[in-house]
NURO-119596 format. One record per residue (C-alpha): residue in three letters; residue number from 1; x, y, z. Coordinates in steps of 0.001 Angstrom, whole numbers, plus 500000, padded with zeros to 6 digits. Example, Ala and Ser with C-alpha at 12.3 -4.5 7.8 and 13.67 -1.06 7.14 Angstrom:
NURO-119596
     r     k        X        Y        Z
   ALA     1   512300   495500   507800
   SER     2   513670   498940   507140
This chain:
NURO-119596
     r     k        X        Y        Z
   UNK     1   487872   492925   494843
   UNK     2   489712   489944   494173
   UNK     3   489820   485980   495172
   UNK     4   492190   483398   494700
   UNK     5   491695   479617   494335
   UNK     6   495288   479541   497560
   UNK     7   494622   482664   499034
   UNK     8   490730   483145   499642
   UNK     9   488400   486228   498943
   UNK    10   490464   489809   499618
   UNK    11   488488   493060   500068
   UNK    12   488936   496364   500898
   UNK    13   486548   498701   503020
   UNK    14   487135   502260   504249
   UNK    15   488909   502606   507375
   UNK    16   487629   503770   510109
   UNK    17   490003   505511   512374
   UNK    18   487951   505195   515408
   UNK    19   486853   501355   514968
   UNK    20   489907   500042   513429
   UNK    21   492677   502232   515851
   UNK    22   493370   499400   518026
   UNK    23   493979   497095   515029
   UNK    24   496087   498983   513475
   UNK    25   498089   500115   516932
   UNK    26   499265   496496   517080
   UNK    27   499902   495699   513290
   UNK    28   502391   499310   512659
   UNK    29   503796   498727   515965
   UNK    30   504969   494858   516005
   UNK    31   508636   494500   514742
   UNK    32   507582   493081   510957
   UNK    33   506867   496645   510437
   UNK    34   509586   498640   511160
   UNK    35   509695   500111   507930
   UNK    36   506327   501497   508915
   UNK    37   508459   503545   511044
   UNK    38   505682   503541   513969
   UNK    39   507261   501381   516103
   UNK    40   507138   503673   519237
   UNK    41   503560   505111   518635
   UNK    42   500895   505120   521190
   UNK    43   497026   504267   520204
   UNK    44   496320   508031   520436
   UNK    45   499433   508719   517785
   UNK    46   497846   506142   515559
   UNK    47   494778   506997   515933
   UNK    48   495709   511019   515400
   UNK    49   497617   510137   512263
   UNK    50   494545   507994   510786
   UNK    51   492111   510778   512119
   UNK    52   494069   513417   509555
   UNK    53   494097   510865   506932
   UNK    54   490433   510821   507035
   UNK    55   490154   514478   506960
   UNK    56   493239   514809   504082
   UNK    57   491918   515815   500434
   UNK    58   494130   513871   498747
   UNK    59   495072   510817   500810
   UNK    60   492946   507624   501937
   UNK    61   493459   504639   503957
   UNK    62   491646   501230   503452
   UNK    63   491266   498080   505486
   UNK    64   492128   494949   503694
   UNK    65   489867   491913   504743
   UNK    66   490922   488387   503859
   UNK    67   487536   486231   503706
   UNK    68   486089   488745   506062
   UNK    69   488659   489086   508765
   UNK    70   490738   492129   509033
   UNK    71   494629   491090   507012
   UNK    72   495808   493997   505727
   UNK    73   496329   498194   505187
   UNK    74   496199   500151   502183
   UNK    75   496715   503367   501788
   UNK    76   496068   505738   498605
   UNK    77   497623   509155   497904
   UNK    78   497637   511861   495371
   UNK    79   501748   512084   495265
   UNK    80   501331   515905   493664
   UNK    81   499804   516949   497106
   UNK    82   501252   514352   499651
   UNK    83   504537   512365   500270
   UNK    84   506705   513037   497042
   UNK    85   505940   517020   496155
   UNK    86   509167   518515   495137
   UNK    87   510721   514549   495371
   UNK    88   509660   514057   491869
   UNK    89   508102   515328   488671
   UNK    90   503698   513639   488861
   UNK    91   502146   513005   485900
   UNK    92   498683   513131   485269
   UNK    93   496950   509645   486629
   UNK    94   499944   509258   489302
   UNK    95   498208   507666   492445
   UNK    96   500849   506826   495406
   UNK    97   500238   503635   496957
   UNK    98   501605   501798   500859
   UNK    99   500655   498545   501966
   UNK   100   501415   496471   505144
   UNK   101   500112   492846   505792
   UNK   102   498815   492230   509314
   UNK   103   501158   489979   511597
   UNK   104   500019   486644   511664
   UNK   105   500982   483369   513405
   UNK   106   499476   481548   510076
   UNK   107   501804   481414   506988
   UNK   108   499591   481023   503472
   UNK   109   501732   480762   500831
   UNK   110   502088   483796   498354
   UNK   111   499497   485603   500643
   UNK   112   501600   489012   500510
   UNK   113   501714   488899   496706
   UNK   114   498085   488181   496419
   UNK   115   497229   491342   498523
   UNK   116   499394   493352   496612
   UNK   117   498322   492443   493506
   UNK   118   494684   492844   494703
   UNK   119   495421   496257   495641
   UNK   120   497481   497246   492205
   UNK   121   494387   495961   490824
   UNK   122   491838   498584   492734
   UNK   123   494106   501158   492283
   UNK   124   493813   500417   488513
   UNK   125   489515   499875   489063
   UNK   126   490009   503786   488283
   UNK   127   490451   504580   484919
   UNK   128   491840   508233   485825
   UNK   129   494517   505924   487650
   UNK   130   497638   505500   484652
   UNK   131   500914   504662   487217
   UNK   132   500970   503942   490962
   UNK   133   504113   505467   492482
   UNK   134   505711   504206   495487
   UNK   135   508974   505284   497742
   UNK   136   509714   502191   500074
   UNK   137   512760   502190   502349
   UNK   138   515755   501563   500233
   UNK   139   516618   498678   503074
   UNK   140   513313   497315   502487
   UNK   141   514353   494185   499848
   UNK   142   511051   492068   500867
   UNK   143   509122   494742   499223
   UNK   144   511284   495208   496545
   UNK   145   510411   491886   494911
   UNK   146   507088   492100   495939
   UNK   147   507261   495492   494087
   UNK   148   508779   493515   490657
   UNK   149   506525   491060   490622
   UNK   150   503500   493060   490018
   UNK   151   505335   495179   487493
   UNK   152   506844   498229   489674
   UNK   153   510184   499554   487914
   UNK   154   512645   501224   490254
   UNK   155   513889   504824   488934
   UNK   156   516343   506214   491506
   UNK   157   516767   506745   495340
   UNK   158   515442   509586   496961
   UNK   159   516151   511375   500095
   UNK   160   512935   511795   501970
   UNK   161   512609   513302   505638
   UNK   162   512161   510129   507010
   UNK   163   514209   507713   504974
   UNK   164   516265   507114   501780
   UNK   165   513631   505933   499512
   UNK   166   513498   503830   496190
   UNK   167   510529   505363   493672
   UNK   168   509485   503034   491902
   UNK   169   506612   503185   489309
   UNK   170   504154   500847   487862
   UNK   171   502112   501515   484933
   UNK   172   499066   499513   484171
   UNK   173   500434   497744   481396
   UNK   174   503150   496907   482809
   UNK   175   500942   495568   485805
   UNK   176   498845   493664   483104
   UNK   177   502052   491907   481835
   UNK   178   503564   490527   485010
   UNK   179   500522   489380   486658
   UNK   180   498516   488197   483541
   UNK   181   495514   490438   484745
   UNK   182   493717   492806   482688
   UNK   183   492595   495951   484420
   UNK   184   490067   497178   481769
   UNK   185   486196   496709   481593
């Protein structure tokens, strides 16, 4: 997937609800992610929700490895079938996009950037892929510039179930130009 000279080798695998459960029981449910909102879940709750992921059509979830270990969560989503239907108007190539970093005792420098520029980058490996959406917690002003500097463009706020949301869209070009990456074969 991708490897930088500061950050080391970052890959992404399927997850595997089953396996990777406990992982990711600990990562949504320590305080650096309350805006995963799954502070209070049990394994069986994460578990369950990874479980329908698995099964969903038009939603995926990925494990993030930095050189190998297990760093990070990515999750992929058709935003005509899940999340933003009715929220918004798709276009064709929309794919919706989350990410969370695992909590670490080890700070490495521009580590979060890296991982989401590695996975704007395999979202664009897919040439059906034209914009990623996303619709992070209006509060959420860490992943607001993380958002920027890859090239995501707010649009407006959005009342969602769950939270008051900022969509935000990224086009490949625009991805290209702030991170100097080109996304074509």
């Amino acid at each position: 997937m991708s490897t930088t000279a500061t950050v080391g080798a970052l890959t992404l695998r399927p997850l595997d609800p089953r396996s990777d459960s406990e992982l990711l029981h600990r990562w949504v449910t320590d305080p650096k992610a309350a805006f995963w909102m799954m502070q209070d879940a049990k394994l069986q709750d994460v578990e369950r929700e990874y479980m329908a992921i698995a099964a969903a059509e038009h939603h995926d979830a990925f494990l993030g490895l930095h050189d190998g270990e297990p760093a990070f969560l990515m999750e992929r989503y058709d935003p005509a079938h899940v999340e933003l239907v009715g929220l918004y108007e798709p276009l064709p190539g929309d794919v919706g996009m989350h990410f969370l970093t695992a909590p670490s005792e080890i700070r490495i420098p521009g580590f979060t950037r890296a991982v989401i520029t590695a996975v704007m980058a395999h979202l664009f490996e897919d040439p059906a892929a034209r914009r990623v959406v996303v619709e992070p917690d209006v509060r959420n002003t860490a992943v607001h510039a993380l958002n920027e500097a890859v090239g995501f463009v707010p649009e407006r706020e959005i009342d969602k179930p769950e939270k008051k949301a900022l969509l935000s869209f990224c086009t490949r070009e625009q991805f290209e130009r702030a991170t100097g990456r080109s996304t074509r074969a």
